[in-house]
C-alpha positions in Angstrom: -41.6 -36.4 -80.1 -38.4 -38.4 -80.6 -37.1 -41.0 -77.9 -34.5 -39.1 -76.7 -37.0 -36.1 -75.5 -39.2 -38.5 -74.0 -36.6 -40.3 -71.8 -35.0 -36.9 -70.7 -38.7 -35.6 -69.5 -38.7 -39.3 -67.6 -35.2 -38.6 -66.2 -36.1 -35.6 -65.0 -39.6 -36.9 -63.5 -37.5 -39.6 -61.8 -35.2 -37.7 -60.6 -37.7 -35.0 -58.8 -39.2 -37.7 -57.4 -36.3 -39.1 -55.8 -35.8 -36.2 -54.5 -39.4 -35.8 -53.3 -39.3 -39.3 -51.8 -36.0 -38.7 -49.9 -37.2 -35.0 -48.5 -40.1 -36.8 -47.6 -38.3 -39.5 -45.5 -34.6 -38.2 -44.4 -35.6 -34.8 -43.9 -34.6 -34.0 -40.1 -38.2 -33.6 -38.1 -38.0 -30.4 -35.8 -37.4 -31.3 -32.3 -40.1 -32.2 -30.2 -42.1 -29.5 -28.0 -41.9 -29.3 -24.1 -42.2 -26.2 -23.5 -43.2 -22.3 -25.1 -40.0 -21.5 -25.8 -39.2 -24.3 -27.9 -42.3 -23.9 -29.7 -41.1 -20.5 -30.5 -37.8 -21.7 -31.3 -39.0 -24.6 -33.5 -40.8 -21.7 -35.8 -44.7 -22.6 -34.9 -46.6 -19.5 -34.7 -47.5 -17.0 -31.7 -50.5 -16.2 -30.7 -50.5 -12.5 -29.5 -52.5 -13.2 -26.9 -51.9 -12.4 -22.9 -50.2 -14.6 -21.9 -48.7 -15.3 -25.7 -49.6 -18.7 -26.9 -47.7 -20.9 -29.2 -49.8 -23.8 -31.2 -48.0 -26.7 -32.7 -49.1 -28.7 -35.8 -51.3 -31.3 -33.3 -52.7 -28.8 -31.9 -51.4 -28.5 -28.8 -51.0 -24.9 -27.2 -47.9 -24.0 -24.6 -48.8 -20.6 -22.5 -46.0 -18.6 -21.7 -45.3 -18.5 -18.2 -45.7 -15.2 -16.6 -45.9 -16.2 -13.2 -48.6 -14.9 -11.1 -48.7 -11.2 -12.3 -52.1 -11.6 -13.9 -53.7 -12.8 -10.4 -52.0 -10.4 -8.5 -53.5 -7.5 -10.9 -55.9 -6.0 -8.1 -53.1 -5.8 -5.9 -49.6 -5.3 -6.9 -49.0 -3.8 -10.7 -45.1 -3.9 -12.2 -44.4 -1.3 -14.9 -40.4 -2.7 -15.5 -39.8 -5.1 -15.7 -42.3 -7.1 -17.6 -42.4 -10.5 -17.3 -39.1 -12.4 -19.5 -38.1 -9.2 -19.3 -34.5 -9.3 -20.2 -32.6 -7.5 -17.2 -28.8 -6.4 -15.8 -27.6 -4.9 -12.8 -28.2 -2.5 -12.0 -32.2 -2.8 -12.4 -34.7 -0.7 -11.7 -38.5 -1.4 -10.3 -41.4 0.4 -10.4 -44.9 0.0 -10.6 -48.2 0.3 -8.2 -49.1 -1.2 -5.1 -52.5 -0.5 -2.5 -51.3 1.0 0.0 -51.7 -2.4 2.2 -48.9 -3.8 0.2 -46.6 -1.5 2.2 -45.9 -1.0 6.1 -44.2 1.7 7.1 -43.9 3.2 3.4 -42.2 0.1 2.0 -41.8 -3.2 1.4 -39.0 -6.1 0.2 -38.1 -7.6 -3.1 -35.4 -10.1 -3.8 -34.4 -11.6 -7.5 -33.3 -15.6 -7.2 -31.6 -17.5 -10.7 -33.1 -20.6 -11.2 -30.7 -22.3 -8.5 -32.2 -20.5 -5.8 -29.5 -18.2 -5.2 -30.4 -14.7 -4.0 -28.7 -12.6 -6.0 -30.2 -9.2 -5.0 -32.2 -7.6 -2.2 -33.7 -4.5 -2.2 -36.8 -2.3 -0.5 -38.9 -0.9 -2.5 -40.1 2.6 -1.1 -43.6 4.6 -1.5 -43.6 7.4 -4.0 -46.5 8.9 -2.3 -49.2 8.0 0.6 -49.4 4.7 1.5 -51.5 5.1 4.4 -54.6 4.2 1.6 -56.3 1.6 -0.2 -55.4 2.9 -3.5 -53.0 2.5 -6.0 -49.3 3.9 -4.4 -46.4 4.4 -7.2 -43.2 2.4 -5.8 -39.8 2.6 -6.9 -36.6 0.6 -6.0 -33.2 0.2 -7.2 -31.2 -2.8 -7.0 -27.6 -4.3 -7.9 -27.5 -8.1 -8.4 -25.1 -10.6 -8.1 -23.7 -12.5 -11.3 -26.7 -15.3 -11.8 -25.6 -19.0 -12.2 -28.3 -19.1 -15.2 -30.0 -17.6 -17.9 -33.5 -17.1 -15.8 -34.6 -16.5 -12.8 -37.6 -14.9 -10.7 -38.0 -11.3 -9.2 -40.0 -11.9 -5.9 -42.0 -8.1 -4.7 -43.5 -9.2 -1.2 -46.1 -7.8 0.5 -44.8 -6.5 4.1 -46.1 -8.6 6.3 -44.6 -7.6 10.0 -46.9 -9.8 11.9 -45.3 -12.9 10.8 -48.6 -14.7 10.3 -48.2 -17.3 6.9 -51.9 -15.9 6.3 -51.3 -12.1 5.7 -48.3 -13.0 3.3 -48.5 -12.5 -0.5 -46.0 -11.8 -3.1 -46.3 -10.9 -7.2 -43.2 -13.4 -8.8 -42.5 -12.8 -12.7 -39.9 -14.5 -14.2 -37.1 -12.8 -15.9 -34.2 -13.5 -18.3 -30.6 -12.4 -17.6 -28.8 -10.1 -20.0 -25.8 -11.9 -21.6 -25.8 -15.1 -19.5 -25.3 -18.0 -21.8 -26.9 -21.7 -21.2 -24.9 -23.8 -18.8 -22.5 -26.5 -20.7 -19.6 -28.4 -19.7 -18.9 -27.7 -15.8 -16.1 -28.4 -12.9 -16.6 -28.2 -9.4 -14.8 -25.4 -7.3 -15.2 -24.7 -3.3 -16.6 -21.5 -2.2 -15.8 -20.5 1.2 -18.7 -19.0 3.7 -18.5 -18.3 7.4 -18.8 -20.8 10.3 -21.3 -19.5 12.6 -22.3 -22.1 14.3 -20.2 -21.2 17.4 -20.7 -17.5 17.3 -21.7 -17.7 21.2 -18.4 -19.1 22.1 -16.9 -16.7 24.5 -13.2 -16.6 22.2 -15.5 -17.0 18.6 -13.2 -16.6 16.0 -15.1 -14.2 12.8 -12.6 -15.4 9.7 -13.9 -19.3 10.6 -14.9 -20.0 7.4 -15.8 -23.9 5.7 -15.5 -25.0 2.6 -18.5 -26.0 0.2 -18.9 -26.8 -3.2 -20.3 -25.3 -6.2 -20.4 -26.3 -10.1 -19.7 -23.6 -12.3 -19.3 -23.4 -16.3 -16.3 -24.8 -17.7 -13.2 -22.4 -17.8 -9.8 -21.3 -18.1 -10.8 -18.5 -15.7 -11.3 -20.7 -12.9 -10.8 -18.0 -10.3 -12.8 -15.7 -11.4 -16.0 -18.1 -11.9 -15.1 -19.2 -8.1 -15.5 -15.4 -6.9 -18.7 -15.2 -8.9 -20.4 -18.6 -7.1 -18.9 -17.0 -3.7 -21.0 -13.6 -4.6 -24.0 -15.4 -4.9 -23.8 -16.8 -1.1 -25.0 -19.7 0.5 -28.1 -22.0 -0.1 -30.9 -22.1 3.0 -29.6 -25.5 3.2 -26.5 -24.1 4.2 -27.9 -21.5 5.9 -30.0 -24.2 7.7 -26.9 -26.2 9.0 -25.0 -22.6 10.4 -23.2 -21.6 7.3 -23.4 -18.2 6.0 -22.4 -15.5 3.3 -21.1 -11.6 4.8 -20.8 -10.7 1.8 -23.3 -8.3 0.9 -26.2 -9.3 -1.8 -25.3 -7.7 -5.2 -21.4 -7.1 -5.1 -20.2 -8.0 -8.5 -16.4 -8.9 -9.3 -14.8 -6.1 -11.3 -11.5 -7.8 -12.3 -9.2 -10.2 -11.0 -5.4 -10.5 -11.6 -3.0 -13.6 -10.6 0.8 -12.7 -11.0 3.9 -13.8 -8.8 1.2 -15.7 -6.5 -0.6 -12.7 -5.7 -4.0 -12.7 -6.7 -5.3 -9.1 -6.9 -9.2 -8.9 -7.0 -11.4 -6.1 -7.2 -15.3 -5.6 -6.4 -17.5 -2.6 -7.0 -18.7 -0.7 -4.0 -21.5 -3.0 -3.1 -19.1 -4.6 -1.2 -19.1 -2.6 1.6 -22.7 -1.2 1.4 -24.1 -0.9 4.6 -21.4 -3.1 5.6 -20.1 -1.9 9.7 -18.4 -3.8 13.0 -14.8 -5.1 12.8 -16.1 -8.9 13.4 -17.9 -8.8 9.8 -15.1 -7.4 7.6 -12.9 -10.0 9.2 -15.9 -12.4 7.8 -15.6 -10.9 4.4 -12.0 -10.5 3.7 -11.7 -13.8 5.1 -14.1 -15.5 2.9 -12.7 -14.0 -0.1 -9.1 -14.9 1.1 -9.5 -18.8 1.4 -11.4 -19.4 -1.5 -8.9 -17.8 -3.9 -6.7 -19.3 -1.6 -7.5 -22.7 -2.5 -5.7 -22.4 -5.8 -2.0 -23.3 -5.7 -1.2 -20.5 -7.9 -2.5 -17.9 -5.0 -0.5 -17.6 -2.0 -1.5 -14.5 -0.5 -4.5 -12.3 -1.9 -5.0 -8.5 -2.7 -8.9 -6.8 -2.1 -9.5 -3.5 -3.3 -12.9 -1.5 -4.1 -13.3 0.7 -7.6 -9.7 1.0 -7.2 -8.7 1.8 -3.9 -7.1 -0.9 -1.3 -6.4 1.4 1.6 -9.9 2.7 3.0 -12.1 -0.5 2.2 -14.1 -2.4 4.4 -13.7 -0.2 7.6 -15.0 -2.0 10.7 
């Protein structure tokens, strides 16, 4: 074999090893594991169990979290969603319940993002007798606020009109929000809620409102992202220290428009669901009103429903 065969089969041996060596030392590691999403998202394999479990290379396992659906099982069954269910408004609920879950043919539910903000209530109503032990087929259908992240819980409680903290129970899964990216970059905008804490003042005045803040994703469409924060309400901190939301839970922002200082804003017609008395539409339309209001580009502000400006929010 002549020398210059030989040195090109050690120049190529070299150079795969060099190449072996520096896979073998630069190559990025995948990120380190926290949780059972990452280990999906770092590519280790699933489990099909129930709950699904993901196994990394040192053998550690992460569960997915499906809250407490599997311990609730001989009590309270959901059919949709599913646990990480990925959901939009409006959602439907249904599943089975014995008939102790309900009084009165029903019971509540409420869906919270992973700030704690209620985004939607809703009661969920007997499909058949509830006056049983058995199994009952429930249904109910709710509209939800835009979420301020990705995640969040759906809450079905058991009725509990006595009050006690021992007959109350509740099945929470957690769920994933259609189209609602990861939170980046923020800014802080004010929200504004109503003042109640004088509402027994003879001359109370129902469009007091006070101004809190809220961080919200990073935009040009700062308006807009300050409506959204003001349709998820108040905290129970808040709610704690007098402050409140009128609007109702589940009123989503249809569009919004700023021209010649006039900001035009439009809801869909969960805004005046169930909504009555002249003292609370005040409340709304005032709440609404000062926090676009707080923008020096707004000087006076336009509310209409689906459309219409004239018959909305009758007292």
């Amino acid at each position: 074999m002549s020398k210059k065969i030989i040195a090109s089969i050690i120049g190529i041996i070299v150079a795969a090893a060099s190449v072996a060596v520096w896979l073998f030392c630069f190559k990025s590691p995948r990120p380190e594991v926290q949780s059972f999403n990452e280990c999906i998202k770092a590519g280790y394999p699933v489990m099909e169990s129930y709950p699904r479990q993901c196994k990394v290379p040192d053998g550690k396992i992460f569960v997915e979290d499906i809250g407490n659906i599997l311990e609730k099982i001989n009590l309270i069954r959901l059919t949709n969603p599913r646990p990480n269910q990925a959901v939009e408004s409006p959602l439907v609920i249904s599943g089975k319940a014995r008939g102790y879950w309900f009084f009165e043919a029903s019971f509540p539910i409420r869906l919270i993002d992973s700030n704690g903000f209620v985004l939607g209530r809703a009661i969920a109503q007997a499909q058949g007798d509830w006056m049983t032990e058995n199994f009952v087929s429930f249904r109910a259908d709710m509209r939800f606020a835009m979420p301020s992240t990705p995640k969040g819980w759906l809450i079905l409680e058991k009725d509990n009109p006595s009050g006690l903290p021992e007959n109350a129970d509740e099945l929470r899964i957690p769920v994933v929000f259609q189209d609602v990216p990861e939170v980046g970059e923020t800014m802080t905008v004010k929200i504004f809620l109503s003042d109640s804490r004088y509402v027994n003042e003879p001359y109370f005045d129902c469009s007091r409102t006070i101004a809190v803040e809220r961080k919200v994703p990073k935009t040009q469409g700062i308006a807009k992202a300050a409506i959204e924060a003001l349709l998820r309400g108040a905290t129970e901190d808040e709610i704690a220290q007098g402050y409140v939301s009128n609007l109702p839970p589940g009123a989503r922002l249809q569009k919004i428009i700023i021209e010649n200082s006039v900001a035009k804003v439009e809801f869909d017609e969960q805004l005046e669901f169930q909504v009555g008395g002249s003292c609370r539409v005040a409340a709304i339309r005032a709440q609404i009103t000062e926090t676009l209001k707080q923008f020096p580009t707004v000087n006076s502000v336009i509310i209409s429903i689906d459309g219409r400006t004239e018959d909305i929010l009758q007292p």
